[in-house]
LUMBANU-10584 format. One line per 10 residues: for each residue x, y, z of N, C-alpha, C, O, CB. Coordinates in steps of 0.02 Angstrom, whole numbers, plus 50000, padded with zeros to 5 digits. Glycine has a CB too. Layout:
BEGIN
X,Y,Z,X,Y,Z,X,Y,Z,X,Y,Z,X,Y,Z ~ ...
! end
This chain:
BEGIN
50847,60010,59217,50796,60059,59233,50755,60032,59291,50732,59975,59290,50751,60074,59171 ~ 50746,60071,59338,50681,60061,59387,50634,60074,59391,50616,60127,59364,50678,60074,59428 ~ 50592,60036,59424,50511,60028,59389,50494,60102,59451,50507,60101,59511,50452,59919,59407 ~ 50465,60156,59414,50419,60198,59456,50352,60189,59473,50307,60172,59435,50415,60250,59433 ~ 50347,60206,59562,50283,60206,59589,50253,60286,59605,50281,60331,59638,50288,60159,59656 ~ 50192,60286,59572,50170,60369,59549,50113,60361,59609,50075,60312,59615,50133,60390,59446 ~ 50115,60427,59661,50053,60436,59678,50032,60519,59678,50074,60561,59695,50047,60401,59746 ~ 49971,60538,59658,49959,60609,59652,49929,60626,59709,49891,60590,59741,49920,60631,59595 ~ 49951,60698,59728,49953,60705,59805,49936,60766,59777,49953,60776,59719,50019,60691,59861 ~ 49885,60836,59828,49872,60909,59800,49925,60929,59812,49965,60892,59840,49819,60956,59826
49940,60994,59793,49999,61053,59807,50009,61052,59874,50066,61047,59897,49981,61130,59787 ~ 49957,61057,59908,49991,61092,59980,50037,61020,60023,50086,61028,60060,49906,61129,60045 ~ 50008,60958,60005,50046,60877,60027,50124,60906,60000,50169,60928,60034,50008,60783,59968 ~ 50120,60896,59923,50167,60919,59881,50231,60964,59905,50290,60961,59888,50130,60951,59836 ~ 50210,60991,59932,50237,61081,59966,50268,61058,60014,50327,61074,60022,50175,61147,60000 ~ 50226,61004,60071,50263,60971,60124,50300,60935,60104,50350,60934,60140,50234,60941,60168 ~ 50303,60906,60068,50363,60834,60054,50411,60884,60010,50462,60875,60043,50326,60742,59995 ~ 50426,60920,59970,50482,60952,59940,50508,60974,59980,50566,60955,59986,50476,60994,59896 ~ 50475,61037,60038,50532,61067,60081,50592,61000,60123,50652,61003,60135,50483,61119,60147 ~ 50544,60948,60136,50570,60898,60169,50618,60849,60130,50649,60801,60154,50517,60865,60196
50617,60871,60066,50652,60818,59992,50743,60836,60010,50771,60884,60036,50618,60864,59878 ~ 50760,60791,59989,50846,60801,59976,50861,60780,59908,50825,60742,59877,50898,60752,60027 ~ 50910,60804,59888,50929,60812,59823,50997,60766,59824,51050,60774,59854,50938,60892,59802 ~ 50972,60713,59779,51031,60658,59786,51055,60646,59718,51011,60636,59675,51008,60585,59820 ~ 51119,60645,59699,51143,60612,59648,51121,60534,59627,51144,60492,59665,51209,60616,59660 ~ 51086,60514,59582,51093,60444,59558,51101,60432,59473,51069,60465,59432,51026,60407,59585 ~ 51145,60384,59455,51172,60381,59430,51197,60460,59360,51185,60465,59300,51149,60322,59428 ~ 51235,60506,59411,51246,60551,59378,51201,60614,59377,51231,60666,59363,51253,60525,59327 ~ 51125,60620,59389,51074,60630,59391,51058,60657,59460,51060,60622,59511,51045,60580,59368 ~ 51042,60724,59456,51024,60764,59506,50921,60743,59518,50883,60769,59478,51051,60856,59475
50896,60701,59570,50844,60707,59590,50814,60730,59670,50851,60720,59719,50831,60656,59569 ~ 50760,60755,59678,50744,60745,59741,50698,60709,59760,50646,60694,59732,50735,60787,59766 ~ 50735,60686,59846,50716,60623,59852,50669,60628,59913,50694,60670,59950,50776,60574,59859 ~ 50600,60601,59944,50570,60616,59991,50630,60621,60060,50691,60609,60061,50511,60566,59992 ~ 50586,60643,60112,50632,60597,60162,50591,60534,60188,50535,60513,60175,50658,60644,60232 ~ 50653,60505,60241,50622,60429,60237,50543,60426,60275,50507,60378,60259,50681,60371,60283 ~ 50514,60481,60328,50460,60478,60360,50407,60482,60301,50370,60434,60289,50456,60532,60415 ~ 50403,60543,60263,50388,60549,60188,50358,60461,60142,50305,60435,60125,50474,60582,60153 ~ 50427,60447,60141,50421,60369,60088,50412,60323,60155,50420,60266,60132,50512,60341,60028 ~ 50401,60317,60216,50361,60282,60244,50280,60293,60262,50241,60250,60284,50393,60273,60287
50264,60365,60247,50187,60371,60238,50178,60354,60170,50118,60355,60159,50154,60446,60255 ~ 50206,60340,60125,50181,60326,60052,50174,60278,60037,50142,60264,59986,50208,60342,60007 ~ 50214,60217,60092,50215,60141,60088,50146,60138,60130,50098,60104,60113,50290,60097,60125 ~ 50147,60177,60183,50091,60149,60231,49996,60158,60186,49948,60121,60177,50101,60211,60319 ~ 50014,60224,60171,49963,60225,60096,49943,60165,60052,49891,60134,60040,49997,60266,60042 ~ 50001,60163,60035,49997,60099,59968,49957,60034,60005,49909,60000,59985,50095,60066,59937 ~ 49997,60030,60064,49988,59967,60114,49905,59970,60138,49874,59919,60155,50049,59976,60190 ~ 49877,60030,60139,49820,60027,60178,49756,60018,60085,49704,59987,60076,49816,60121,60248 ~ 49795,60062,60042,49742,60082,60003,49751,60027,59937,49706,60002,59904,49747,60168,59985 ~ 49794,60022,59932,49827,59965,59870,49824,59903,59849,49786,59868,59883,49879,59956,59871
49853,59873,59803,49837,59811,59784,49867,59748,59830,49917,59755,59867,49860,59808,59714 ~ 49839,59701,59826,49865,59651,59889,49926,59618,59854,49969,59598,59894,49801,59584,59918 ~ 49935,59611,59809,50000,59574,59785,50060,59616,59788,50116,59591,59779,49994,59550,59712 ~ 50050,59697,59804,50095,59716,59842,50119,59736,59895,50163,59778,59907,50104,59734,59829 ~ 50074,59686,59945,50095,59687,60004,50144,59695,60054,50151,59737,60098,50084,59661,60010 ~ 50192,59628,60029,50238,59592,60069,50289,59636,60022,50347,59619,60034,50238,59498,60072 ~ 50286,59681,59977,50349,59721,59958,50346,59780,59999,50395,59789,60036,50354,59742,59881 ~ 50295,59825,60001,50279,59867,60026,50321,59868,60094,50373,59895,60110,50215,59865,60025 ~ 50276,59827,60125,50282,59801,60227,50369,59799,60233,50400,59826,60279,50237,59685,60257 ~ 50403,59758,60174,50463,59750,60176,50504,59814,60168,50560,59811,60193,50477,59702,60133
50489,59866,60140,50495,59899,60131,50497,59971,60176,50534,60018,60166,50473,59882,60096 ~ 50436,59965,60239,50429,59985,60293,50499,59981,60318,50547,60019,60320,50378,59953,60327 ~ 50487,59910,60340,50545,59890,60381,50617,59909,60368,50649,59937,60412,50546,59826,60381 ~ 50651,59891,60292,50685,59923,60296,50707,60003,60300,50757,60020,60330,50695,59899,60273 ~ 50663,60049,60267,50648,60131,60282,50654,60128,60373,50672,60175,60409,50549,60161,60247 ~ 50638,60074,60390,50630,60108,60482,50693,60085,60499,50726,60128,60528,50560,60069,60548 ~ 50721,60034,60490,50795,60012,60484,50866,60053,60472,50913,60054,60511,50793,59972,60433 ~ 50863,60078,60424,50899,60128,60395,50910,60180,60416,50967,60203,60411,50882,60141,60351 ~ 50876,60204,60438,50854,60279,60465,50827,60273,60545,50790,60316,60567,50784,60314,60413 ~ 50842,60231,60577,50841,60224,60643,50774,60269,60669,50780,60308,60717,50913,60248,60671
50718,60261,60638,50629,60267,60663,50626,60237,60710,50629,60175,60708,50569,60240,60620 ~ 50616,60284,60785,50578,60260,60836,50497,60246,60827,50449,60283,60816,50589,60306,60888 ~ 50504,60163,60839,50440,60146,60813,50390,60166,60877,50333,60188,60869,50439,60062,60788 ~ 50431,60150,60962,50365,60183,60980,50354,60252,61008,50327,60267,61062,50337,60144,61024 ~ 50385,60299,60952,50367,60369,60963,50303,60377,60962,50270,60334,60933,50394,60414,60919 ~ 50272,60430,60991,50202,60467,60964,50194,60480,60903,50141,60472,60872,50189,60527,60989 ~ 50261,60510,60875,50248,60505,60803,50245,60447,60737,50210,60445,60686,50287,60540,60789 ~ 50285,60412,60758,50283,60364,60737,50208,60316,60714,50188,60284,60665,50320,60345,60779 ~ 50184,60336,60786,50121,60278,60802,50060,60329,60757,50016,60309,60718,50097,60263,60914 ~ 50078,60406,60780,50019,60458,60735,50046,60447,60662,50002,60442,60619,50020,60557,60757
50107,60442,60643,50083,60419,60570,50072,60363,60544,50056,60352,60485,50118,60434,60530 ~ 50080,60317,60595,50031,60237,60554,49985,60259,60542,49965,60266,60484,50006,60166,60593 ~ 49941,60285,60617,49855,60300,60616,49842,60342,60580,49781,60347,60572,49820,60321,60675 ~ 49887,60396,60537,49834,60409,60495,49855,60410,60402,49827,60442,60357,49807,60483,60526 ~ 49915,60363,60400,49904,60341,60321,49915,60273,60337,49953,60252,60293,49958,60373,60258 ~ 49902,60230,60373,49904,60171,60350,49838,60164,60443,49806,60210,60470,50007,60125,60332 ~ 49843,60081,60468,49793,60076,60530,49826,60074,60601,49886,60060,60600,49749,60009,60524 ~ 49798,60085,60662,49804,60070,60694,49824,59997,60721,49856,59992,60773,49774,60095,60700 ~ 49809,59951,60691,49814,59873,60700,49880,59861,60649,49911,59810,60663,49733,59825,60674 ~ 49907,59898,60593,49962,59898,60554,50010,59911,60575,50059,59876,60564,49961,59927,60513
50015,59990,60626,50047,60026,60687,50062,59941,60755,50111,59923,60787,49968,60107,60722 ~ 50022,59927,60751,50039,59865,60830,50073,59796,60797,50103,59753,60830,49943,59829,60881 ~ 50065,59795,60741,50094,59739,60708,50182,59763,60715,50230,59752,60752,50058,59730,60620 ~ 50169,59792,60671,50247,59833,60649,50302,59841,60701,50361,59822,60700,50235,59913,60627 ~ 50263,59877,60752,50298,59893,60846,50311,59802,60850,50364,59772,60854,50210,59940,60937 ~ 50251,59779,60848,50283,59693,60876,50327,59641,60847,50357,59593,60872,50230,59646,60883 ~ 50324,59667,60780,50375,59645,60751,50453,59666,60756,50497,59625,60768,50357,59650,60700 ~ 50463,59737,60746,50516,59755,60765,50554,59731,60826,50613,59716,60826,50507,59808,60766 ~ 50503,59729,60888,50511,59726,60935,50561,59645,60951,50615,59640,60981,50443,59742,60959 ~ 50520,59590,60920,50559,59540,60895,50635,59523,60861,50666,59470,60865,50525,59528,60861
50655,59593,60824,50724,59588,60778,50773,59576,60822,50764,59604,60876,50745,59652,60735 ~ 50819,59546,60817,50889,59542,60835,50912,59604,60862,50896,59658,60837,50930,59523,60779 ~ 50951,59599,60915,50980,59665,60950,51022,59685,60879,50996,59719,60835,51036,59650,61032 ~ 51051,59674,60878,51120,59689,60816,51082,59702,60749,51118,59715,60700,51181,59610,60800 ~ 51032,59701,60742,50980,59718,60685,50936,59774,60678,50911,59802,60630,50939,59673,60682 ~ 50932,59786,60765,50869,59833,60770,50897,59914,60756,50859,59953,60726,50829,59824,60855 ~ 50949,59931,60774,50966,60011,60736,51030,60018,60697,51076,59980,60712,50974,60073,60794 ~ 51037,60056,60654,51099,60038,60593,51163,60059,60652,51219,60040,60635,51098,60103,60497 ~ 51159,60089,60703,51193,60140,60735,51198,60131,60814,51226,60168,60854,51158,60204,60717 ~ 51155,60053,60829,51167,60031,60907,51125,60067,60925,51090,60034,60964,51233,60039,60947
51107,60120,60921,51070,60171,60977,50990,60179,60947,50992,60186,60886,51116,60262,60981 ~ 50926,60179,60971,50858,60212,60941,50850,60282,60934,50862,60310,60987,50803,60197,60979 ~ 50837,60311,60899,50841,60385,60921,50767,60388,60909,50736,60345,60877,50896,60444,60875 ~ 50733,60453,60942,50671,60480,60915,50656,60518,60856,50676,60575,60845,50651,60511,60954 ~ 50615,60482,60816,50625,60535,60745,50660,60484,60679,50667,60424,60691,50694,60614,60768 ~ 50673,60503,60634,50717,60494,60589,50791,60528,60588,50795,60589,60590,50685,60509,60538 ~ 50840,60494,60587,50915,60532,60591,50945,60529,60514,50978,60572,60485,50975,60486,60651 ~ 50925,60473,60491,50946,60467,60423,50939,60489,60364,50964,60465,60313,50940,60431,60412 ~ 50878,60570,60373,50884,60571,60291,50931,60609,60275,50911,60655,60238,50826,60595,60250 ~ 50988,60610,60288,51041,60670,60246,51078,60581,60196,51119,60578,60150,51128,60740,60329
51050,60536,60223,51078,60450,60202,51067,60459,60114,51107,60455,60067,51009,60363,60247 ~ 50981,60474,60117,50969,60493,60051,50922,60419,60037,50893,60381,60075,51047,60510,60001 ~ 50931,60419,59968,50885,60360,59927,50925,60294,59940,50900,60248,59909,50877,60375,59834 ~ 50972,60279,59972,51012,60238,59979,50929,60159,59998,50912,60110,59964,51083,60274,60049 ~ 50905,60181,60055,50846,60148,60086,50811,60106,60022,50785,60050,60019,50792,60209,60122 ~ 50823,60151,59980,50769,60095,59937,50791,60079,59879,50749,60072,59834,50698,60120,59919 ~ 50868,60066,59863,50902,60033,59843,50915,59973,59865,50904,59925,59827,50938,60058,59838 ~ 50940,59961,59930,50946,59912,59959,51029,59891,59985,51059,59837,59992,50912,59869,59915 ~ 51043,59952,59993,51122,59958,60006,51133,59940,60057,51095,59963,60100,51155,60018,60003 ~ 51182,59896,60080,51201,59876,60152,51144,59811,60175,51164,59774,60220,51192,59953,60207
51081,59800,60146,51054,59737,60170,51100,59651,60164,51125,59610,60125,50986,59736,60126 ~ 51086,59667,60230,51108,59566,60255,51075,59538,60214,51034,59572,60184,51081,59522,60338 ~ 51081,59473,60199,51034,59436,60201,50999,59401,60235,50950,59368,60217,51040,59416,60178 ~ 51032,59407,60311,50978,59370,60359,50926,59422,60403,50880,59411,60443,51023,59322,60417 ~ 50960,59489,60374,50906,59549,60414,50841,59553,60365,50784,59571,60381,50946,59642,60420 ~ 50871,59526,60286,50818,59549,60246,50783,59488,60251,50722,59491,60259,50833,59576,60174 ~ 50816,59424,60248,50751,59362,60262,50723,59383,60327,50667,59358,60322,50780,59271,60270 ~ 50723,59416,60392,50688,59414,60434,50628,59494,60433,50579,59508,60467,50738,59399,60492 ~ 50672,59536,60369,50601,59578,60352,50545,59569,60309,50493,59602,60312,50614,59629,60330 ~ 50560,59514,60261,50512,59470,60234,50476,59415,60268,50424,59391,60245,50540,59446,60189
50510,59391,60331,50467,59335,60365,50410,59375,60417,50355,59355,60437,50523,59279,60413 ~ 50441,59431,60430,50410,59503,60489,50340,59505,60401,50307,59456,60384,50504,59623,60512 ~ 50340,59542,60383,50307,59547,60343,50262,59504,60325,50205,59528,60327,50334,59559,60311 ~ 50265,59431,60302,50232,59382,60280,50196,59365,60343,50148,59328,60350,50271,59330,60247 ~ 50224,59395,60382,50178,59343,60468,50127,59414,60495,50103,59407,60552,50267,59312,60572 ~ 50114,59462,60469,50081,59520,60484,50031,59503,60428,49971,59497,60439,50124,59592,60481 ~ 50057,59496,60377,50010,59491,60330,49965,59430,60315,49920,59427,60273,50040,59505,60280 ~ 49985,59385,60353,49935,59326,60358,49890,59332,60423,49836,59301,60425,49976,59254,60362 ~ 49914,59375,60479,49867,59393,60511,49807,59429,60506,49759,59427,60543,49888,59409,60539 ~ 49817,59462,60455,49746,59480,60423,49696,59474,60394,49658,59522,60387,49742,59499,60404
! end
């Protein structure tokens, strides 16, 4: 079983993230699933409003959602939704970190695109399907070095 993270959001938030939801099979089980811009404003939430010991899951968690789904980090959009569920200084971390990854690391697909391309991918992102282990030690070291900067 996996541990659920609950946040209550009004109807009309609600309204936006369903039309935007995909409906994924897991194990057998018809759910819908945000898309990944969606579950990266909910990390950036957690990240801005939340407890500190879940930091470095969260952030890691960013990273891979932006990973996966090939998020141009320095879109306008991108940067407008740091600034307004998570900070501006969270937004410049994140860009500089990325910016750091390994060529062969930085898009699942060689190419950046603008936007998200990946949610037809589904919940796959936060399973952890397809992680290296040296992409994921360097989204936990990206992470731990943002978060000590603070």
């Amino acid at each position: 079983m996996w541990p659920v993270d609950l946040m209550l959001v009004n109807q009309e938030t609600f309204d936006k993230m369903s039309v935007e939801a995909r409906e994924k099979l897991i194990d057998g089980i018809a759910i819908k699933v945000p898309s990944p811009l969606h579950l990266i404003a909910m990390k950036l939430h957690a990240l801005r409003h939340g407890k500190p010991e879940r930091e470095a899951k969260d952030l890691t968690d960013v990273f891979e959602l932006i990973h996966l789904n090939d998020v141009d980090v320095k879109s306008d959009a991108f940067r407008a939704l740091c600034e307004k569920f998570g900070t501006t200084e969270l937004y410049e971390r994140i860009r500089q970190a990325i910016a750091k990854q390994p060529p062969e690391s930085t898009s699942r697909n060689a190419s950046v695109r603008s936007g998200v391309s990946g949610a037809e991918r589904g919940p796959e992102v936060m399973a952890g399907h397809g992680r290296s282990r040296s992409r994921a030690r360097f989204f936990r070291d990206a992470a731990r070095s943002i978060l000590e900067q603070s």
